[in-house]
VOMITI-961429 format. One record per residue: residue number from 1; residue in three letters; x, y, z of N, C-alpha, C in turn. Coordinates in Angstrom, 3 decimals. Atoms other than C-alpha are relative to their C-alpha. Example, Ala and Ser with C-alpha at 12.3 -4.5 7.8 and 13.67 -1.06 7.14 Angstrom:
[1 'ala' [0.890 -1.190 0.000] [12.300 -4.500 7.800] [0.900 1.200 0.000]]
[2 'ser' [-0.820 -1.190 -0.060] [13.670 -1.060 7.140] [-0.770 1.090 0.730]]
//
This chain:
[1 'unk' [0.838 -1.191 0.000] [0.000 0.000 0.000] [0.881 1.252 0.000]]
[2 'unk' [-1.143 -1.211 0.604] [1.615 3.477 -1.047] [-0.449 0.935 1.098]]
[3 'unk' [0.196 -1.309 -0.518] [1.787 6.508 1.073] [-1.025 0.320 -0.047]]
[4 'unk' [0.992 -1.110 0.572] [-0.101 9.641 1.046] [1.198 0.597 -0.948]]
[5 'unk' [-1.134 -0.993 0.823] [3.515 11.340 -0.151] [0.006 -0.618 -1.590]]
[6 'unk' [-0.571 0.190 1.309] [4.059 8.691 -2.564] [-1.455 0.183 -0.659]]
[7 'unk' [1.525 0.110 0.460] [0.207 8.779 -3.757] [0.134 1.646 -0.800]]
[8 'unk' [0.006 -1.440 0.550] [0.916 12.549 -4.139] [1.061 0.072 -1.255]]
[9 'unk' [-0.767 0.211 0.689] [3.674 12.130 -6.169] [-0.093 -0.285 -1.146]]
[10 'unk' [-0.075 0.193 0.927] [2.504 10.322 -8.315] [-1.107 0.516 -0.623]]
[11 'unk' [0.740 -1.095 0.971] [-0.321 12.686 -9.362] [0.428 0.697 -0.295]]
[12 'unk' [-0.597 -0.962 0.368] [2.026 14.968 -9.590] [0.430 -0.649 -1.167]]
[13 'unk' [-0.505 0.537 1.445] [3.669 12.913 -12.418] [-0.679 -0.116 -0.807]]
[14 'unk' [1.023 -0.030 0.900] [0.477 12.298 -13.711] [-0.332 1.227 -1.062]]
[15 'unk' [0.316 -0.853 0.130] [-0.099 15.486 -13.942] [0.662 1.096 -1.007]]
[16 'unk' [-0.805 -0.498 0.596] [3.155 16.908 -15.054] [0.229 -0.220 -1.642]]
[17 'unk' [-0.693 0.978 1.124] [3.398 14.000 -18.021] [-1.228 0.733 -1.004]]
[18 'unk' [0.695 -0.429 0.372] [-0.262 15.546 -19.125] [0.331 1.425 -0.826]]
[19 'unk' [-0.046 -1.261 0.055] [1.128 19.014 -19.738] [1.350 0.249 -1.205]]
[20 'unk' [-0.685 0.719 1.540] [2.197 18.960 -23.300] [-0.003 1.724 -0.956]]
[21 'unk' [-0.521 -1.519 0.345] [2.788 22.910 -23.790] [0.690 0.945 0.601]]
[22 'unk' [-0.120 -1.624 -1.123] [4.517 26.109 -22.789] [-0.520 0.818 -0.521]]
[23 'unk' [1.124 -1.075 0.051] [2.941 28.910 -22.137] [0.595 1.091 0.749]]
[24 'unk' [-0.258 -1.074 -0.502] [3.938 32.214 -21.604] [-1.316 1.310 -0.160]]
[25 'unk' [0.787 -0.672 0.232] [1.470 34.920 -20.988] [0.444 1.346 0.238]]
[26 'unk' [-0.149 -1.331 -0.331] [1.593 39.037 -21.478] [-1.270 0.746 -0.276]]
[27 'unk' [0.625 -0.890 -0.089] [0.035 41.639 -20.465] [0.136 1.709 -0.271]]
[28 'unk' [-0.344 -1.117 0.443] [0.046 44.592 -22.082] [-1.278 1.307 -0.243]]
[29 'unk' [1.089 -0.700 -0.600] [-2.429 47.392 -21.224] [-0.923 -0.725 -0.127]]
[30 'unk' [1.561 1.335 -0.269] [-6.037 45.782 -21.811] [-0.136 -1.488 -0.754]]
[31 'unk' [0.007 1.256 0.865] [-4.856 43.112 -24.024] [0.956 -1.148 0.351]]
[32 'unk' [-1.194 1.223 -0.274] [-3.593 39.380 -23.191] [0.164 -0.863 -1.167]]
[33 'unk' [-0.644 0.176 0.957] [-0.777 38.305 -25.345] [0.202 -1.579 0.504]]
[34 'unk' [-0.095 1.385 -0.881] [-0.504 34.498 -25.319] [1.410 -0.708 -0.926]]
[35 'unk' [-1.413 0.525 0.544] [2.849 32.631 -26.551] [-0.153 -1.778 0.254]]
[36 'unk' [-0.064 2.139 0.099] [2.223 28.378 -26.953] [0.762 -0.371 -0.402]]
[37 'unk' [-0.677 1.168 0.713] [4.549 26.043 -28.084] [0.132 -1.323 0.709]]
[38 'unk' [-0.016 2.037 -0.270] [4.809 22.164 -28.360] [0.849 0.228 1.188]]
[39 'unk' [-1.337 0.243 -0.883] [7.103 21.469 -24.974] [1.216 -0.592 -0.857]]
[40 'unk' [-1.230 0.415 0.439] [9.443 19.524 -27.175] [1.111 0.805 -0.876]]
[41 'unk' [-0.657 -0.878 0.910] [10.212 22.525 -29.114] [0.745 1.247 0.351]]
[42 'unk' [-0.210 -0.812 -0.970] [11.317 24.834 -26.797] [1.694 -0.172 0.400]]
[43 'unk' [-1.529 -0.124 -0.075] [14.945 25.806 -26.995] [0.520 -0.698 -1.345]]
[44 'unk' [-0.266 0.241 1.520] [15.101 24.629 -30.658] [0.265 0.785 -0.850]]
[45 'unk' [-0.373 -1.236 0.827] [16.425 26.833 -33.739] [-0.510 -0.756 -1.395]]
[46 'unk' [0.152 0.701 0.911] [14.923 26.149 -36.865] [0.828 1.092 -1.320]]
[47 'unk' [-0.707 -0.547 1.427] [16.810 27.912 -40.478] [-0.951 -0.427 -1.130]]
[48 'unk' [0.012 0.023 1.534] [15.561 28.865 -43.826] [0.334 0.736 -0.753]]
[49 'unk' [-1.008 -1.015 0.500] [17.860 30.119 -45.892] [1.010 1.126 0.665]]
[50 'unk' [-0.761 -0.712 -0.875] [19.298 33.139 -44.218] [-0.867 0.650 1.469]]
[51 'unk' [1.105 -0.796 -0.930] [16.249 33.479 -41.919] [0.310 -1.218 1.608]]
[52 'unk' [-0.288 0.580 -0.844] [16.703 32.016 -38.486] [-1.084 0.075 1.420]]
[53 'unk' [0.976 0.388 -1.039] [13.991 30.976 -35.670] [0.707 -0.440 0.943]]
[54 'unk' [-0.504 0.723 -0.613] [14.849 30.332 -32.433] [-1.374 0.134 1.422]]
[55 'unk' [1.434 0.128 -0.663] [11.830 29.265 -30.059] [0.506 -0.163 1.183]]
[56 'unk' [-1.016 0.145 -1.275] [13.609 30.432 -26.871] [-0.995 -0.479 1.269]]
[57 'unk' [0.548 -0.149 -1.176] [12.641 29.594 -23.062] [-0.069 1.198 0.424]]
[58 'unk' [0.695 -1.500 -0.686] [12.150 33.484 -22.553] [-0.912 0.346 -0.881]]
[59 'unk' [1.599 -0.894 0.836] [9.760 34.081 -25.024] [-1.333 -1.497 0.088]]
[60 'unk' [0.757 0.792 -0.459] [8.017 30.728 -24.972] [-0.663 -0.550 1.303]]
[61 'unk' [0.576 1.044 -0.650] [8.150 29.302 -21.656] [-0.163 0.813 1.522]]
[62 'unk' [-0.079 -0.291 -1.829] [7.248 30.047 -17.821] [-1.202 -0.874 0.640]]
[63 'unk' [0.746 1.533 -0.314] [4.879 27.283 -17.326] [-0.060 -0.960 -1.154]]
[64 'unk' [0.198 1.110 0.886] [4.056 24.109 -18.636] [-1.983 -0.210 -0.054]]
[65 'unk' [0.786 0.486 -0.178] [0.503 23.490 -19.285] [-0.677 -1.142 -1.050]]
[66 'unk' [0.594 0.689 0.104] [-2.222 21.106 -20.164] [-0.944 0.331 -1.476]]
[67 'unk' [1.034 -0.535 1.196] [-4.652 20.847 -23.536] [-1.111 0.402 0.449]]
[68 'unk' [1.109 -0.448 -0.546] [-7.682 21.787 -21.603] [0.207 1.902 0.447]]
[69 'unk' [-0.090 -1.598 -0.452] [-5.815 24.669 -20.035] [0.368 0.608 -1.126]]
[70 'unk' [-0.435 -0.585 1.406] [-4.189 25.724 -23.743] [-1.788 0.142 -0.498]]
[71 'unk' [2.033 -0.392 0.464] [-8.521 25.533 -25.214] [-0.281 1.134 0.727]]
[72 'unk' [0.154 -1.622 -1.110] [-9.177 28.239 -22.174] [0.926 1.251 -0.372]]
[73 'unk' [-0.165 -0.912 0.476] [-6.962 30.085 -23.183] [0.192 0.917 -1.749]]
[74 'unk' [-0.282 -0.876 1.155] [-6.920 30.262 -26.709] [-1.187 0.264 -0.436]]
[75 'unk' [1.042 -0.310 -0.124] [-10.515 30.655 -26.219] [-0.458 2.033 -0.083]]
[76 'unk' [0.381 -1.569 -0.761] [-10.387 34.029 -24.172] [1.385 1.115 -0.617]]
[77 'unk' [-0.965 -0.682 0.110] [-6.893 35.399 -25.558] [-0.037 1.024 -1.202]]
[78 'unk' [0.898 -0.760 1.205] [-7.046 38.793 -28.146] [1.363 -0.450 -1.197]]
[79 'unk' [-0.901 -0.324 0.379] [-3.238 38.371 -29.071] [0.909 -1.715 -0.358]]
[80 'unk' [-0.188 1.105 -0.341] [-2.500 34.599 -29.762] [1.391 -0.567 -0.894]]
[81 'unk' [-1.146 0.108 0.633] [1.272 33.358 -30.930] [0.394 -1.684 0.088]]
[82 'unk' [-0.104 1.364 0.071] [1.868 29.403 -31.815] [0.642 -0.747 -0.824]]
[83 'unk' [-1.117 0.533 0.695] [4.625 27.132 -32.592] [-0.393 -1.709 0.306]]
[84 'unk' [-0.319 1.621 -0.126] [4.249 23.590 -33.135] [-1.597 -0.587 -0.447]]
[85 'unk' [1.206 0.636 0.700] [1.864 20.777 -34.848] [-1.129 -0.089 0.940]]
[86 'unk' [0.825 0.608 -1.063] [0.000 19.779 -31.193] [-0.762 1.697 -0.160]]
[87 'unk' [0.743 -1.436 -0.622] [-0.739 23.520 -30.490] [-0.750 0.645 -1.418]]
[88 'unk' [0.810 -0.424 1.219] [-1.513 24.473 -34.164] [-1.623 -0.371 -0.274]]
[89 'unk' [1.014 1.512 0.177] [-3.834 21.402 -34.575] [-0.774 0.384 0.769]]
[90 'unk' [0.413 -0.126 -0.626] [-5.357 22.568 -31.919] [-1.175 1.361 -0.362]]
[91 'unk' [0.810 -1.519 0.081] [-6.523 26.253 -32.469] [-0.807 -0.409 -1.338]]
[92 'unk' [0.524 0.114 1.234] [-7.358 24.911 -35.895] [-1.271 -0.854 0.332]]
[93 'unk' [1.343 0.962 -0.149] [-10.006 22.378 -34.695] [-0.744 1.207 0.718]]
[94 'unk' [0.819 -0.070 -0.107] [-11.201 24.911 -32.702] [-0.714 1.354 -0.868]]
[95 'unk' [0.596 -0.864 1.154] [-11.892 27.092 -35.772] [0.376 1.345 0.607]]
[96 'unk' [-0.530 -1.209 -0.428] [-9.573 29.997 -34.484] [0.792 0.365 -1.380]]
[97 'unk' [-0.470 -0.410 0.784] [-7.972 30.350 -37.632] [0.081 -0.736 -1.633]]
[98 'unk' [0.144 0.898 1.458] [-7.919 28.631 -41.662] [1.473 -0.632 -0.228]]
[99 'unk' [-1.723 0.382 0.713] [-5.055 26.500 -42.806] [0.399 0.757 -0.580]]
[100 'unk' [-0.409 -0.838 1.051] [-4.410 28.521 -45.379] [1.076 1.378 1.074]]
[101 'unk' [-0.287 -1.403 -0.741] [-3.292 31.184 -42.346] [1.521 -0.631 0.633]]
[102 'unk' [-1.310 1.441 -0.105] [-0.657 28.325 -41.403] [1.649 0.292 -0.578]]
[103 'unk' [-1.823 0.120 0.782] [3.511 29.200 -42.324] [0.670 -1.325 0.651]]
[104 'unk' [-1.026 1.044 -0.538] [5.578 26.135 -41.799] [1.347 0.019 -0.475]]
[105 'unk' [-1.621 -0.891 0.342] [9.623 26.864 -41.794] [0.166 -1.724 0.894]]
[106 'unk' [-0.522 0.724 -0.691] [11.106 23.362 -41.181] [-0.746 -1.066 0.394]]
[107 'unk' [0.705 0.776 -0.269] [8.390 21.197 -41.069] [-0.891 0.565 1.481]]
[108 'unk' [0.225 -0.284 -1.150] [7.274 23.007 -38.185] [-0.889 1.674 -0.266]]
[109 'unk' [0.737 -1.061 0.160] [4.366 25.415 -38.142] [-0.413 1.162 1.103]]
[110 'unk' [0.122 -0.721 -1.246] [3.657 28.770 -36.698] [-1.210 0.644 -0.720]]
[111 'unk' [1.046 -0.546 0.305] [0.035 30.377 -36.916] [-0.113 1.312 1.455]]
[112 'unk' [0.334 -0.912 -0.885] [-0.668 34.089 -35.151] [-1.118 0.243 -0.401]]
[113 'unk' [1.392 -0.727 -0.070] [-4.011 35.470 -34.098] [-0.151 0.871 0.620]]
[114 'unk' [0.537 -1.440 -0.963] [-5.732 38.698 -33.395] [-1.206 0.370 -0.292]]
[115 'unk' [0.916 0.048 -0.159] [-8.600 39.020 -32.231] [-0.315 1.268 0.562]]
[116 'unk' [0.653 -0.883 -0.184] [-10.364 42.385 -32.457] [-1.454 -0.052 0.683]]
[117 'unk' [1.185 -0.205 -0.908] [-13.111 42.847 -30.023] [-0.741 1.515 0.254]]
[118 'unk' [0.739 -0.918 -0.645] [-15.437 46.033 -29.104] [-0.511 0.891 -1.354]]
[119 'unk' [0.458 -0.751 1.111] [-16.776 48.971 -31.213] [0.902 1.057 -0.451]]
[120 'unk' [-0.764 -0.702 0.891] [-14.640 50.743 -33.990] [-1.103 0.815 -1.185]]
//
């Protein structure tokens, strides 16, 4: 029979192993800026031609989260920035943006959104 520590533990692993993005969020006067990428991609450099990507841990990452918590926010976010097939795949099912809106550099796709809200 296991602990409570080890019991905790291992939801925590559960939990951790679930959490299949980073996520950085900004705030910048009334608008939240959101930054996703795949976790596996994170600290990667991709090249094309003389153009150079590099999908750092300061612009991508300061948590790790979950696909439920990534839906919430790319739900509510005005300013939305996304690197990788899981997170793409994602906004795209939920009809946040058209393939066609899709650049891929490297086999590896990045789709931005902005989402205008109020009266102009």
């Amino acid at each position: 029979m296991k602990t409570k520590e080890e019991e905790e533990e291992e939801m925590d692993n559960i939990k951790s192993y679930n959490k299949n993005y980073a996520l950085r969020k900004i705030k910048y006067q009334e608008t939240q800026i959101i930054n996703i990428c795949d976790l596996d991609l994170v600290g990667k450099k991709i090249n094309q031609g003389d153009f150079t990507i590099n999908i750092s841990k300061e612009y991508y990452y300061s948590e790790e989260i979950t696909k439920e918590e990534a839906t919430v926010l790319l739900k509510d976010a005005s300013i939305i920035n996304l690197v990788g097939n899981n997170i793409v795949e994602l906004a795209l099912d939920l009809k946040l943006a058209k393939r066609n809106s899709v650049k891929v550099i490297e086999n590896i796709p990045f789709l931005m959104i902005f989402r205008f809200t109020g009266i102009y």
